[in-house]
Each structure stands twice: as C-alpha cells, then as structure tokens.
C-alpha positions as CSV (number, residue, x, y, z in Angstrom):
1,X,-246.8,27.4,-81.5
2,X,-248.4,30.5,-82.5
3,X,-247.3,30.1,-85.8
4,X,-248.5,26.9,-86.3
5,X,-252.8,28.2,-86.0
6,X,-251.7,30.9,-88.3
7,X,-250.3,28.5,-91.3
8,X,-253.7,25.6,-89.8
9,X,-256.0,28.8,-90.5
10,X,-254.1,30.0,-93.5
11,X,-254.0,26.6,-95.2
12,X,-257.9,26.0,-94.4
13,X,-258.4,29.1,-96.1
14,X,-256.9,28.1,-98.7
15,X,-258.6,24.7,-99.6
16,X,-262.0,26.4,-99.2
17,X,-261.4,28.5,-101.8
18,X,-259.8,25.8,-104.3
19,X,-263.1,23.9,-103.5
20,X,-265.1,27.1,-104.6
21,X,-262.8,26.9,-107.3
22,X,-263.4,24.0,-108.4
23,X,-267.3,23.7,-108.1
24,X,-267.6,26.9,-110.1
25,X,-265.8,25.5,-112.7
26,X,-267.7,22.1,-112.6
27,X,-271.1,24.1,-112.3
28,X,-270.4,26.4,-115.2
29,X,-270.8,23.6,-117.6
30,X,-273.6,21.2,-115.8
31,X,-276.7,21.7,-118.4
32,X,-279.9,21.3,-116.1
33,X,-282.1,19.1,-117.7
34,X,-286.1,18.4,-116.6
35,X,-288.4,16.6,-118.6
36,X,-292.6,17.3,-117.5
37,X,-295.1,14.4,-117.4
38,X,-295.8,13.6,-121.1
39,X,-293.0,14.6,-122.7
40,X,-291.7,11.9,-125.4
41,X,-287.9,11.4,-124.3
42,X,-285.1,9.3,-125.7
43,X,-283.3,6.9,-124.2
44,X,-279.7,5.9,-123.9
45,X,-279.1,2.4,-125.1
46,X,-277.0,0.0,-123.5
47,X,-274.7,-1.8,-125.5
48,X,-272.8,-3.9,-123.3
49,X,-276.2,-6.2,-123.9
50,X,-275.9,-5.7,-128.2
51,X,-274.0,-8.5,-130.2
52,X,-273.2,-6.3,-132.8
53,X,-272.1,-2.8,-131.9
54,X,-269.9,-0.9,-134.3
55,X,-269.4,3.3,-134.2
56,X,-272.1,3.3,-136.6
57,X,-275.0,2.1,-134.6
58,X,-277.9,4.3,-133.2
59,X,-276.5,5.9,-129.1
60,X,-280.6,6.7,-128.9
61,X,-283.5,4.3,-128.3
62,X,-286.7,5.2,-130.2
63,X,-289.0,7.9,-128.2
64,X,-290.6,6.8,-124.9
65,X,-293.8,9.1,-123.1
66,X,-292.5,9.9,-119.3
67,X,-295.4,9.1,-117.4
68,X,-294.1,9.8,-113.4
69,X,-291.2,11.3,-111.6
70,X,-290.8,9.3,-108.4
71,X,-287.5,11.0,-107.2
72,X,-286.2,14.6,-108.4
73,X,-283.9,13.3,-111.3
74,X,-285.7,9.8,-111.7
75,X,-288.1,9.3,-114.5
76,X,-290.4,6.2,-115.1
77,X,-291.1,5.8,-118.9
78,X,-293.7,3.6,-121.2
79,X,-293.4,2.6,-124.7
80,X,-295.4,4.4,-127.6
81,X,-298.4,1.5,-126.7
82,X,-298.5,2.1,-123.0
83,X,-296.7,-0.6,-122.2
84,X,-294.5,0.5,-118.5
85,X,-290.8,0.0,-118.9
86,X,-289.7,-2.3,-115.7
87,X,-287.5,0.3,-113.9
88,X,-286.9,3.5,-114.0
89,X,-284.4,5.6,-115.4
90,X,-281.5,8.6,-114.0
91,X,-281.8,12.0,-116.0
92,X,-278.0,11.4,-117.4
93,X,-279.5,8.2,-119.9
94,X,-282.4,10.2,-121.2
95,X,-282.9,13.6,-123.3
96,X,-285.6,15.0,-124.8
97,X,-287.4,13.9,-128.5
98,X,-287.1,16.4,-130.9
99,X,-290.0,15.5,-133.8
C-alpha cells in the first residue's frame, strides 16, 4: 500500500509538470495584442455570409475607429462616418490599420 501514494504522488508530479510544459510552449508563441480608444483597426471578414469567395478575395474589412472596450479583449467599433457597428467584436477578428 505504501507503494501505491509513492507512484499517486509520483505520477501527480509528473502531469504538473507536463502541464507547465505545455503552457510554456503554448505561451511562447501567443502575440498580446491591445488596441487604445481611437485606434483605426481591421476587421476579419466573414465569409460564410459572401456568395463569391475564392483564395483571392480580401481576409480584412476596410479600417473601423474602436471607440470602447467593454470587457478586457472585447472591442466595440464604428465605421469611418460614426456610424456604431451592432455588436462588438473578440481581439482574435481584429488587428491593427497600418496607413
């Protein structure tokens, strides 16, 4: 019975440190991204709405202005003539405009 807490302890041991691993590896390769208030940011487009998608047409929606940040990673955007987009929008879909 002895035994059997060693290999339990052993064995728990072991899976943190896979999990440390693991998250290390993940970690190295997350690029942070933050966008302030004001900054003009694209926007993913989604194509399972587009008729006509080919490999040719444009990933990138033209620049919107990020106007609020309800949630940390959750940007609301409006359109170049103020107009406010009607949800808002995860940090993976958007990156920043580069004029």
């Amino acid at each position: 019975m002895d035994t059997v807490d060693e290999w339990r302890f052993e064995a728990t041991e072991s899976m943190a440190q896979v999990r440390e691993a693991a998250s290390k590896f993940y970690n190295a390769r997350v690029k942070a991204r933050e966008f302030c208030v004001g900054d003009w940011i694209l926007k993913n487009k989604e194509f399972k709405c587009l008729a006509h998608y080919n490999k040719l047409t444009p990933k990138w929606e033209s620049p919107y202005k990020m106007v609020g940040v309800p949630h940390p990673g959750v940007y609301v955007l409006t359109e170049k003539c103020g107009k406010k987009l009607p949800r808002t929008f995860n940090v993976m879909h958007l990156r920043k405009c580069q004029f």
